[in-house]
C-alpha positions as CSV (number, residue, x, y, z in Angstrom):
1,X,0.0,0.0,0.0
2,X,1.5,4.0,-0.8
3,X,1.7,5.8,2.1
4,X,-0.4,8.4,0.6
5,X,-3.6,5.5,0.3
6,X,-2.3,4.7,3.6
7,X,-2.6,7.3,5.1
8,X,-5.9,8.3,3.8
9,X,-7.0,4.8,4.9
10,X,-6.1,6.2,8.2
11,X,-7.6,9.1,8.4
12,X,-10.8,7.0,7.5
13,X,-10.4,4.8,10.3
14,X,-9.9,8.7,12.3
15,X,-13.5,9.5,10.6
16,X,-15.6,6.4,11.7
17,X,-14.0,6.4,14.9
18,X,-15.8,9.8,15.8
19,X,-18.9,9.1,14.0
20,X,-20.3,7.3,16.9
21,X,-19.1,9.5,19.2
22,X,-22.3,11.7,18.9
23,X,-24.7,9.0,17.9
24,X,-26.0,8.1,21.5
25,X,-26.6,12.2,22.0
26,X,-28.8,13.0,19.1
27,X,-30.4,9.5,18.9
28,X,-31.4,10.1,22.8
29,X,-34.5,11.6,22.6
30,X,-36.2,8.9,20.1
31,X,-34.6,6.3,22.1
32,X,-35.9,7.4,25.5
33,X,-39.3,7.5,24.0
34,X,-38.8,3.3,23.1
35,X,-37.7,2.5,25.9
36,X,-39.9,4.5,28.2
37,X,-36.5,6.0,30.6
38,X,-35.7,9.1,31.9
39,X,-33.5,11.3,29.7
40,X,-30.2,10.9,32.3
41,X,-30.5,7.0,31.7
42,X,-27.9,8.0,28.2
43,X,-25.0,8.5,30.9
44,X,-25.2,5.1,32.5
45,X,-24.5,4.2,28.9
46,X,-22.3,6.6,27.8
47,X,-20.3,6.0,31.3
48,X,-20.0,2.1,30.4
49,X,-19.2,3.3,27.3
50,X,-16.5,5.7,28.5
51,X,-15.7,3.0,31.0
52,X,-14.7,0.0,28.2
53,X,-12.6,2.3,26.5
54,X,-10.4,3.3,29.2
55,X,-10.1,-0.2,30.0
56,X,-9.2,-1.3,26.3
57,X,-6.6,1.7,26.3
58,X,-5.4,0.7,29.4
59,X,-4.7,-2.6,27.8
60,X,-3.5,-1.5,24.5
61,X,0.5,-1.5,24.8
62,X,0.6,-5.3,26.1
63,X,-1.6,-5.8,22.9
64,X,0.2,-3.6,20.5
65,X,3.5,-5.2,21.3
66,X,1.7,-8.9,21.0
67,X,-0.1,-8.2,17.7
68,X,0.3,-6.1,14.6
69,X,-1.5,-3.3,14.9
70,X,-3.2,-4.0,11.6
71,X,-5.2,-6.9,13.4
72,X,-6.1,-4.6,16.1
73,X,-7.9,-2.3,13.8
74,X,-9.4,-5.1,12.1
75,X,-10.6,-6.6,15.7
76,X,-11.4,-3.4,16.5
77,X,-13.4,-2.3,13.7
78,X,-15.3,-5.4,13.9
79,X,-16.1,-4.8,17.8
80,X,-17.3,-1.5,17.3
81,X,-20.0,-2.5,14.6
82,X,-20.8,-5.2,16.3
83,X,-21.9,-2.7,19.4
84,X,-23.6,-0.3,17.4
85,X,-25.8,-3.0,15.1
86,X,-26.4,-4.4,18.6
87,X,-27.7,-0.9,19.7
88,X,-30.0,-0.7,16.6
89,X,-31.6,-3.9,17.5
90,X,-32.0,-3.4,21.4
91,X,-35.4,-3.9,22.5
92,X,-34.8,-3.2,25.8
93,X,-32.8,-0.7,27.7
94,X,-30.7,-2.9,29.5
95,X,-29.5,-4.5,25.9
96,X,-27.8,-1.2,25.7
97,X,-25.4,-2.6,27.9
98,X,-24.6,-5.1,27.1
99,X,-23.7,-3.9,23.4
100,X,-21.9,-1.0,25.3
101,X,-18.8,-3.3,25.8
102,X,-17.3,-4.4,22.9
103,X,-18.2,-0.8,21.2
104,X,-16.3,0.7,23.9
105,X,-13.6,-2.2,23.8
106,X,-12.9,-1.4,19.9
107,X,-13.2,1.9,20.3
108,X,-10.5,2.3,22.7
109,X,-8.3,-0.2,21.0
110,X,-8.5,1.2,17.2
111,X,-7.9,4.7,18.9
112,X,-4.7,3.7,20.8
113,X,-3.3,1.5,18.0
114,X,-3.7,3.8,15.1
115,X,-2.2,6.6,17.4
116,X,0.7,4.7,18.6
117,X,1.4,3.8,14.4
118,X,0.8,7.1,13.8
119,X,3.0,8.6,16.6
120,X,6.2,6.1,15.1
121,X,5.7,6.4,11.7
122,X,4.5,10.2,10.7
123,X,4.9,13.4,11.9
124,X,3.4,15.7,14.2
125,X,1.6,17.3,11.4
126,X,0.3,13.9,10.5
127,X,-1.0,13.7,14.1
128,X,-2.9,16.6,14.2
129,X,-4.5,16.0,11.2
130,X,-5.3,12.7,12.3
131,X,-7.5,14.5,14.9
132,X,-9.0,16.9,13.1
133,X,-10.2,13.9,11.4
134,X,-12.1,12.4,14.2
135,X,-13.7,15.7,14.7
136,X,-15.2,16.0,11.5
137,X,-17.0,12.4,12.1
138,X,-17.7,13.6,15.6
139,X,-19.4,16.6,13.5
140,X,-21.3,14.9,10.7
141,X,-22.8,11.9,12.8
142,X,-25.9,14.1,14.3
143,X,-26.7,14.5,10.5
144,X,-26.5,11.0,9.7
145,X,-28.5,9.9,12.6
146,X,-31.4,12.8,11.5
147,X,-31.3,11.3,8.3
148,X,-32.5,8.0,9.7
149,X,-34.4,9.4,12.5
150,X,-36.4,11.0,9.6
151,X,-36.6,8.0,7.3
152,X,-37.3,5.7,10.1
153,X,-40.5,7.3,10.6
């Protein structure tokens, strides 16, 4: 792979990894509705959230020097959709929950890989970039989710 398709591949990865970010925020209010909660309820789940991610960045470095990071992303990636399809599915609140884990488990993982590859490989430039990136999926994810919030209906 060029390390200019590379690196687009990676700031990708930087995109997707804030696009859920701000799902659970603008999807809130439709959710609470369905499953009949009060609207603080979303922090218990962004909390566990919060909390797998910390623990899968916690960790990362035994796993980074074990595996090559390009299995971590792929482990990763494949973690965090299988949270978030869980979360579309949830018929119950407590479902949330349990699809909370491995979202936050990839999430964290992906994040602390592709940094530490990043941090070797490219420069600070690259970095920064890297998350501006994550910001701009951060940014256009309330969009998405009003798209099929709107749909949906």
């Amino acid at each position: 792979m060029t390390a200019s398709l590379l690196i687009a591949v990676i700031y990708l990865i930087f995109i997707s990894l804030g696009l859920p970010d701000s799902l659970l925020g603008s999807g809130w209010p439709t959710m609470q509705m369905y499953f009949d909660v009060p609207s603080s309820y979303a922090g218990y789940v962004s909390m566990t959230i919060s909390f797998m991610t910390i623990i899968s960045a916690l960790m990362s470095p035994k796993l980074i020097s074990r595996i090559h990071t390009k299995w971590i992303v792929i482990c990763s990636i494949l973690l965090t959709i299988f949270g978030l399809c869980g979360f579309s599915v949830s018929s119950k609140y407590w479902m949330l929950f349990i699809f909370a884990v491995p979202y936050g488990l990839g999430a964290g993982a992906i994040d602390s890989a592709v940094n530490h590859y990043v941090a070797n490989n490219y420069s600070g430039s690259v970095m920064n970039f890297l998350h501006c990136f994550y910001g701009v999926g951060a940014v256009i994810s309330p969009n998405i989710m009003a798209a099929a919030l709107r749909t949906a209906r």
